[in-house]
LOLOSE-879015 format. One line per 3 residues: number of its first residue (from 1); their letters; for each residue x, y, z of C-alpha. Coordinates in steps of 0.25 Angstrom, whole numbers. Layout:
NUM) a) X:Y:Z | ...
***
This chain:
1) xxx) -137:27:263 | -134:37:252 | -136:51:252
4) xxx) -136:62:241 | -142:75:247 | -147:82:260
7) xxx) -143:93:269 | -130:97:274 | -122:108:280
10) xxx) -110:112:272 | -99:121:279 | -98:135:270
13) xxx) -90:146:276 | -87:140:290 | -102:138:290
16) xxx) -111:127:288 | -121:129:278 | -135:119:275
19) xxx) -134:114:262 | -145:102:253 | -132:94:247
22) xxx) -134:82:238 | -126:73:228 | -129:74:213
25) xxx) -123:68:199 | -118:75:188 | -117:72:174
28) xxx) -104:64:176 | -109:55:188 | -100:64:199
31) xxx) -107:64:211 | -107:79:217 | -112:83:231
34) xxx) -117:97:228 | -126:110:235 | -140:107:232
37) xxx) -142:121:230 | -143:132:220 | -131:136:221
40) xxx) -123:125:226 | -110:127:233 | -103:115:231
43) xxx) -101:102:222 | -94:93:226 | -89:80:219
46) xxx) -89:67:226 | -79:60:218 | -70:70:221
49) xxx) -72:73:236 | -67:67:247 | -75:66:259
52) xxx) -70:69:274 | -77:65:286 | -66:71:294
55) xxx) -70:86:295 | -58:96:294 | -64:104:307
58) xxx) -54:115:302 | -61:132:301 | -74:122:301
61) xxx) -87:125:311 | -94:110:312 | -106:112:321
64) xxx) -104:105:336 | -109:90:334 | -109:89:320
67) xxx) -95:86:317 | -97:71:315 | -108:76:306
70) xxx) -99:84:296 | -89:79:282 | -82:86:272
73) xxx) -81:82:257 | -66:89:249 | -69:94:238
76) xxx) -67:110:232 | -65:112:248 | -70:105:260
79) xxx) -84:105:262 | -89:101:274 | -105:95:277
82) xxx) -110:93:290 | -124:84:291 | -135:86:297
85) xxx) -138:74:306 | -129:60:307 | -139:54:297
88) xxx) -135:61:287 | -121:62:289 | -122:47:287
91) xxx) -128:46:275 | -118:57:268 | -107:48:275
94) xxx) -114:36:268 | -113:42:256 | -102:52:253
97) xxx) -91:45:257 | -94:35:247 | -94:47:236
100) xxx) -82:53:239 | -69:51:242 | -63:48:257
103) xxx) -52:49:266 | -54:39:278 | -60:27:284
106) xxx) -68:28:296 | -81:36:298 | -83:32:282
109) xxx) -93:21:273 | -89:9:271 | -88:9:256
112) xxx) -77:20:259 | -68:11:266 | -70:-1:258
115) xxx) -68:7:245 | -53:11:250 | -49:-2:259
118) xxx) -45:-10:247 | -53:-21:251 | -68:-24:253
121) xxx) -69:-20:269 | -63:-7:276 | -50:-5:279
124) xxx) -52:-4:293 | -60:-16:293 | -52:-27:286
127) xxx) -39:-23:293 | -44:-25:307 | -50:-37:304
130) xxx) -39:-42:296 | -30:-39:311 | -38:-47:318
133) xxx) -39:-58:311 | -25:-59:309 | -23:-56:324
136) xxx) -34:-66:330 | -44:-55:332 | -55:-66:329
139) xxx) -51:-73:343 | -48:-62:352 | -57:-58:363
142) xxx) -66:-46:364 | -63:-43:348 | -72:-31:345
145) xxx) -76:-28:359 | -63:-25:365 | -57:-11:366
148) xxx) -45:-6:358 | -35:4:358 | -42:18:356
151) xxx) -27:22:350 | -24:9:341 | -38:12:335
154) xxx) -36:25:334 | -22:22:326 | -28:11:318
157) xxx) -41:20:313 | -31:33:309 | -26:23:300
160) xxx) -37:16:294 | -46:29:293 | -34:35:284
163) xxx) -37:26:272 | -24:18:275 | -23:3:277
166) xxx) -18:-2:291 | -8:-12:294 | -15:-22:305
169) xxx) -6:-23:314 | -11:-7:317 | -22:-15:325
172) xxx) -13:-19:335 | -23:-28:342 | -38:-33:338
175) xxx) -46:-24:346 | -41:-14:338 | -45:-20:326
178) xxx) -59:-22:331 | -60:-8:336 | -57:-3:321
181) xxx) -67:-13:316 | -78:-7:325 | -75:8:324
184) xxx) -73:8:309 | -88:-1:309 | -94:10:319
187) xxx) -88:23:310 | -95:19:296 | -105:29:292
190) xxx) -115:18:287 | -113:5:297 | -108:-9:291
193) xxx) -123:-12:291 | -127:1:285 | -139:9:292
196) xxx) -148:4:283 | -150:-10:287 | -148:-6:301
199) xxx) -161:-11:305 | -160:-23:296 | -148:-27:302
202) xxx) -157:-23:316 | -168:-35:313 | -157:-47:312
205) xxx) -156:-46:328 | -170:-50:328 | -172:-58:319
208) xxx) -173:-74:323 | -161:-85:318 | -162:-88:305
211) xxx) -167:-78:300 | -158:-66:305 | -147:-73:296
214) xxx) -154:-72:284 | -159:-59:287 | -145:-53:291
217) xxx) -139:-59:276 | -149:-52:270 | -146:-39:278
220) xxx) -130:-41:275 | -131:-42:260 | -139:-29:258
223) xxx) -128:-21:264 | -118:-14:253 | -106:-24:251
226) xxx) -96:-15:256 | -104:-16:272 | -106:-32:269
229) xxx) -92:-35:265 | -87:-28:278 | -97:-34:287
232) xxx) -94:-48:283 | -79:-44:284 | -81:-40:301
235) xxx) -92:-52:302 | -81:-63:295 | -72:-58:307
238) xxx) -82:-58:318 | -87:-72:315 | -72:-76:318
241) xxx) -73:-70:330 | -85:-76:334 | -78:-90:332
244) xxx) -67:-86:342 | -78:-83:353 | -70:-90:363
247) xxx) -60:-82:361 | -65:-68:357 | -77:-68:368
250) xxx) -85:-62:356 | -98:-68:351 | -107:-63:339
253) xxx) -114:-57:348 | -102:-47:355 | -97:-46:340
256) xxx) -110:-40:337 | -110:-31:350 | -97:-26:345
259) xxx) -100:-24:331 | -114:-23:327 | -117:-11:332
262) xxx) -106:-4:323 | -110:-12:312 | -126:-9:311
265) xxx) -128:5:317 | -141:11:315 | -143:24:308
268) xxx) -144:37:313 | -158:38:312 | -161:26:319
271) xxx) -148:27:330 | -158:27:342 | -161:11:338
274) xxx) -147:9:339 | -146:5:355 | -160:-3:352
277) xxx) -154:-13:341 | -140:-15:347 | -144:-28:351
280) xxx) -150:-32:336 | -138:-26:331 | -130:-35:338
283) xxx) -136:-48:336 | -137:-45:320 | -122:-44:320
286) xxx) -121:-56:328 | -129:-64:318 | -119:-59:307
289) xxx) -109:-65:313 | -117:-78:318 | -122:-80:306
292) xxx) -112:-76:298 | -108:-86:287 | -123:-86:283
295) xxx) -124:-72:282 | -111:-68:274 | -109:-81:267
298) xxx) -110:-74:255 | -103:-61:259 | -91:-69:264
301) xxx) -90:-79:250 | -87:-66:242 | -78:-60:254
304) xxx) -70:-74:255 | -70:-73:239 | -64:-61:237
307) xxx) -54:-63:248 | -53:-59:263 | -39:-56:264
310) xxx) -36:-41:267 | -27:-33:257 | -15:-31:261
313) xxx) -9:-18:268 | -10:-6:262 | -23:-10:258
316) xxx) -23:6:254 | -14:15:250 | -13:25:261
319) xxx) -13:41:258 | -14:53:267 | -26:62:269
322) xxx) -23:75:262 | -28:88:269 | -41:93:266
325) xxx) -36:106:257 | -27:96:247 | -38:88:244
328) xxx) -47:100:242 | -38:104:232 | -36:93:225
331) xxx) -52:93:223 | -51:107:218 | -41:104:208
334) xxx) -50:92:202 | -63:101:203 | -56:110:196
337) xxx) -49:101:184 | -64:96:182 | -71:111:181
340) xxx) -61:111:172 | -64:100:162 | -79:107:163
343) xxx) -74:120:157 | -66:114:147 | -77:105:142
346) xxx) -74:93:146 | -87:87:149 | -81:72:157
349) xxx) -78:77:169 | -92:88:172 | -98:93:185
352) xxx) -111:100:186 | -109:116:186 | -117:122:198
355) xxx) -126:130:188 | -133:117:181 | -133:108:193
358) xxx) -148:103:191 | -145:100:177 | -130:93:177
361) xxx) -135:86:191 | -144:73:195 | -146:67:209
364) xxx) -134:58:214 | -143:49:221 | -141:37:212
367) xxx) -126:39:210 | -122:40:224 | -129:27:227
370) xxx) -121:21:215 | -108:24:220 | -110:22:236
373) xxx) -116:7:232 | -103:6:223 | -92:8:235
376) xxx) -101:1:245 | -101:-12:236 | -88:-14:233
379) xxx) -87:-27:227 | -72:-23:220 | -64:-33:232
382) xxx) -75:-44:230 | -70:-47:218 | -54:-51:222
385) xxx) -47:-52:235 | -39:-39:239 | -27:-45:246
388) xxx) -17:-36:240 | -15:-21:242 | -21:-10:231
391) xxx) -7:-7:224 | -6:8:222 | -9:18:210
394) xxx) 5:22:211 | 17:14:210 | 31:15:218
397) xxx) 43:24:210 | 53:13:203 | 65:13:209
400) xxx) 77:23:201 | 87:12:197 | 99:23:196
403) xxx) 98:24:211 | 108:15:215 | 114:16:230
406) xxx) 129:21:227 | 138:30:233 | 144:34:218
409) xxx) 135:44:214 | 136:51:200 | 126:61:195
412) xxx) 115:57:205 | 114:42:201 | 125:32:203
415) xxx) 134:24:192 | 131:12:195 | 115:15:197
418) xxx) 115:21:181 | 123:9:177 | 111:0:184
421) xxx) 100:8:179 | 106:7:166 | 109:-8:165
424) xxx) 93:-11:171 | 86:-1:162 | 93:-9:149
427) xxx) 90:-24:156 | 75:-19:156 | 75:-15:143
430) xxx) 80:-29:139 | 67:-35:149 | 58:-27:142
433) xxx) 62:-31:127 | 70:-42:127 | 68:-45:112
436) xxx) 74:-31:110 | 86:-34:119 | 90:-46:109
439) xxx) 89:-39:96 | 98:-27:102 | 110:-35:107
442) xxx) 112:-41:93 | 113:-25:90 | 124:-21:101
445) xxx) 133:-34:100 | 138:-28:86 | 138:-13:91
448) xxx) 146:-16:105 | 157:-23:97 | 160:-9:91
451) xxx) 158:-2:101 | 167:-12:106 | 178:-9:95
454) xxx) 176:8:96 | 180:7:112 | 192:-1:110
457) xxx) 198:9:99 | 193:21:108 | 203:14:120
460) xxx) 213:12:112 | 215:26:105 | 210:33:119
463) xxx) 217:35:132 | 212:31:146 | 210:45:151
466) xxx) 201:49:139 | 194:38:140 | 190:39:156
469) xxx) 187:55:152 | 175:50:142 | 169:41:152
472) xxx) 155:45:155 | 152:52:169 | 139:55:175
475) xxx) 137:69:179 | 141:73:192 | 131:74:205
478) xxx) 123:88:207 | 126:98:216 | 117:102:225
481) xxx) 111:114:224 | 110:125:236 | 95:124:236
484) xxx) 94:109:235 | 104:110:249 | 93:119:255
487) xxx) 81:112:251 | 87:100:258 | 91:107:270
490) xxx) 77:112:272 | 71:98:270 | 80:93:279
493) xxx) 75:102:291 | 62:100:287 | 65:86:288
496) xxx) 72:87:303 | 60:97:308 | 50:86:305
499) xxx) 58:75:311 | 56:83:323 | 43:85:324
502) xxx) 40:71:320 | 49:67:332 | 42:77:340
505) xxx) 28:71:337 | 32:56:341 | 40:62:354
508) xxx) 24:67:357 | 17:54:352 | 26:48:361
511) xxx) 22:55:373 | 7:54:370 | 7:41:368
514) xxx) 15:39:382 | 6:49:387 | -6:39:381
517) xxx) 0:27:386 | 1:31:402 | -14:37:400
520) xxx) -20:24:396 | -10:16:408 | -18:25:418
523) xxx) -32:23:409 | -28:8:411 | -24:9:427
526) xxx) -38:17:429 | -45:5:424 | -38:-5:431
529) xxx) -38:2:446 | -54:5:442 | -57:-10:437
532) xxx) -50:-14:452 | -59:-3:460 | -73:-9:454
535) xxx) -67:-25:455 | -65:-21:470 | -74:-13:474
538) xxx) -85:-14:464 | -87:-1:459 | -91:12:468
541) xxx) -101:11:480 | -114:17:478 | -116:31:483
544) xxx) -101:35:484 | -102:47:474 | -114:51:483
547) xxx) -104:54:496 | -108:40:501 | -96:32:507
***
């Protein structure tokens, strides 16, 4: 469900302004979103941009109820777009996340997460399965239908939703997991089965036996990899739990109460025949899981060959989200750098000027479809198990062998650390050439024995004294400068002043979360004296709000 042009609203002056936006290609197959006007005011790279969904609310107007309707592309400056309808803010989420770059996890496609988890399923959906299987989450009761923790999900989701890898034992217990599984399923843009096959997925709750099996195979291999990978990943788990019905209480049928709805909603268009085909929802998720080695035989040969082992943690190398004004700044500076290869001639790296647009620009149609087909069918992990970590691009700083831990320091290094440095750096000369190594001692062995002969006449003609006063000394220590004592002493108070603060902040956590803690112990005793009024009385008599004893 691509998208390359319709109206929007874009936010000029503190106003929002109508606008015909579409995506074109220039002559070096950049894909730019740009003002389908006369005189357009803006172009924006797609390669470059990073797309927000998190809308800075900051000196900005949004008009009431279309707030969750509204997302911002970094580029030059922050511009910000607000749709229409739900429908179409659906199909740009479908398609411009893909195109550009993006900080997050949640509310996102699909193909977004699976490019940055390392692995050929979501973060967040490899990690929670991956705690509940090692916990026995596939034998205990109620999974996917029990209620967890409003703050450990919370705290596990600010994780996950920070492009950062999770260590399992965040979880804390499986009905968080499962809560993690659900809410990450129900806040995809384009469901696992996407909105297109909705009403395919639809007819498998009535079709007859036999046939609906066939049907639903058919179904599973037209979806893009990405969606089939991940859906035989949360099926593989469930038709474990359904083995353990004795235990876990939970049939293919409850699974697909829990589940389906979240994994085939219906469009926006069409959101009225939700509450209609529930039911037919259900029982299609149940026959994936009844039947579900005839279904994803296939699917699960490739899986199983490429290896089901999740990569170790940090699956990702964790950064911090940068401030809104860096990274537009940083985009300036490479919007820049490349109008100034155009001027200077230099023809690799072009962009269309605003004055030639109709000739230097075709529809981006064909383009766009290239590249969101190429993220959501990523076969890359198909090929090889990832069991290991992605190492970095970096790599740690060597350790300084003249630092040597020593009281007797001379000239900022110790004696016995030169002595050290020197004797390695020679014995890795020798590893490195050995050959060299053999042909030079022949070389010393006649040079030694007069030097040798010269230091034996030099003591003999020379005192003691002189000779102490010729030994070689390392400089002395620096002093330390007056500045360098105040620029100390300031960072030092700096220092004290946030240890403060920071012991401040957990002095509050502290009393909130006691403050929490009694909350939810009277939440609890509520429930309890309520649940013994209705076991002994049954409820409340008819009439006694009218007055009537």
């Amino acid at each position: 469900m691509t998208k390359t042009s319709g109206t929007i609203e874009v936010l000029y002056n503190k106003k929002f302004e109508t606008k015909e936006i579409k995506i074109v290609t220039s002559k070096d197959q950049h894909l730019y979103l740009i003002d389908n006007a006369s005189k357009p005011k803006f172009q924006i790279d797609l390669s470059i941009a990073i797309f927000n969904i998190h809308i800075n609310k900051r000196n900005k107007v949004i008009p009431q109820g279309k707030e969750n309707l509204c997302f911002e592309l970094f580029y030059d400056k922050v511009y910000t777009f607000c749709c229409p309808s739900q429908i179409e803010f659906d199909e740009w989420m479908s398609t411009l996340p893909l195109l550009t770059k993006v900080y997050g996890t949640f509310k996102y496609p699909l193909g977004c997460a699976v490019s940055k988890s390392a692995w050929r399923y979501p973060i967040p959906i490899y990690r929670a399965i991956e705690y509940l299987q090692k916990n026995k989450g596939a034998e205990s009761e109620g999974i996917f239908r029990t209620s967890a923790s409003y703050k450990i999900v919370g705290r596990v989701k600010s994780i996950l939703d920070g492009d950062q890898d999770i260590v399992i034992e965040e979880f804390k217990e499986c009905a968080c997991a499962a809560a993690i599984i659900k809410e990450y399923l129900r806040e995809l843009p384009d469901p696992l089965i996407p909105f297109q096959y909705y009403n395919e997925f639809v007819i498998l709750g009535r079709l007859k036996d036999g046939v609906k099996e066939k049907e639903a195979k058919k179904l599973i291999n037209k979806i893009p990899d990405v969606n089939k990978n991940t859906l035989w990943y949360l099926c593989y788990f469930c038709q474990e739990v359904v083995k353990n019905v004795e235990k876990t209480q939970m049939t293919a049928y409850n699974l697909g109460t829990c589940l389906g709805p979240t994994v085939c909603r219906a469009p926006p268009h069409e959101a009225m025949k939700e509450m209609e085909n529930t039911k037919l929802v259900i029982e299609g998720f149940a026959t994936l899981i009844n039947s579900y080695e005839e279904i994803f035989k296939d699917i699960e040969e490739i899986n199983l060959r490429a290896g089901i082992t999740p990569p170790n943690y940090p699956a990702v190398v964790p950064h911090p989200s940068a401030p809104y004004e860096k990274v537009t700044e940083e985009i300036q500076k490479v919007v820049v750098e490349r109008q100034k290869r155009i001027n200077a001639g230099k023809p690799r790296q072009t962009i269309f000027s605003h004055k030639s647009i109709k000739s230097e620009v075709t529809d981006g149609t064909s383009l766009v479809k290239e590249q969101v087909q190429k993220v959501m069918s990523q076969n890359n992990g198909l090929t090889r198990p990832t069991t290991e970590a992605p190492k970095p691009s970096y790599l740690p700083p060597k350790p300084n062998r003249l630092q040597h831990n020593s009281n007797e320091l001379i000239g900022g290094n110790s004696a016995s650390g030169v002595l050290t440095a020197i004797i390695d750096k020679e014995e890795d000369k020798r590893k490195e050439n050995p050959n060299k190594g053999k042909s030079q001692e022949h070389r010393t062995t006649n040079n030694t024995k007069d030097v040798i002969e010269q230091t034996e006449q030099e003591n003999n003609n020379n005192n003691r004294e002189e000779i102490e006063e010729k030994v070689p000394t390392l400089p002395p220590p620096r002093r330390k400068t007056s500045c360098f004592r105040e620029s100390t002493g300031e960072l030092i108070s700096k220092v004290i002043e946030q240890e403060k603060e920071i012991e401040e902040l957990k002095n509050i956590i502290q009393k909130l979360e006691k403050r929490i803690s009694k909350e939810e112990e009277m939440i609890e005793t509520l429930i309890q004296y309520n649940n013994q009024y209705y076991q002994e009385y049954g409820g409340y008599e008819e009439g006694y709000y009218e007055g009537q004893e």
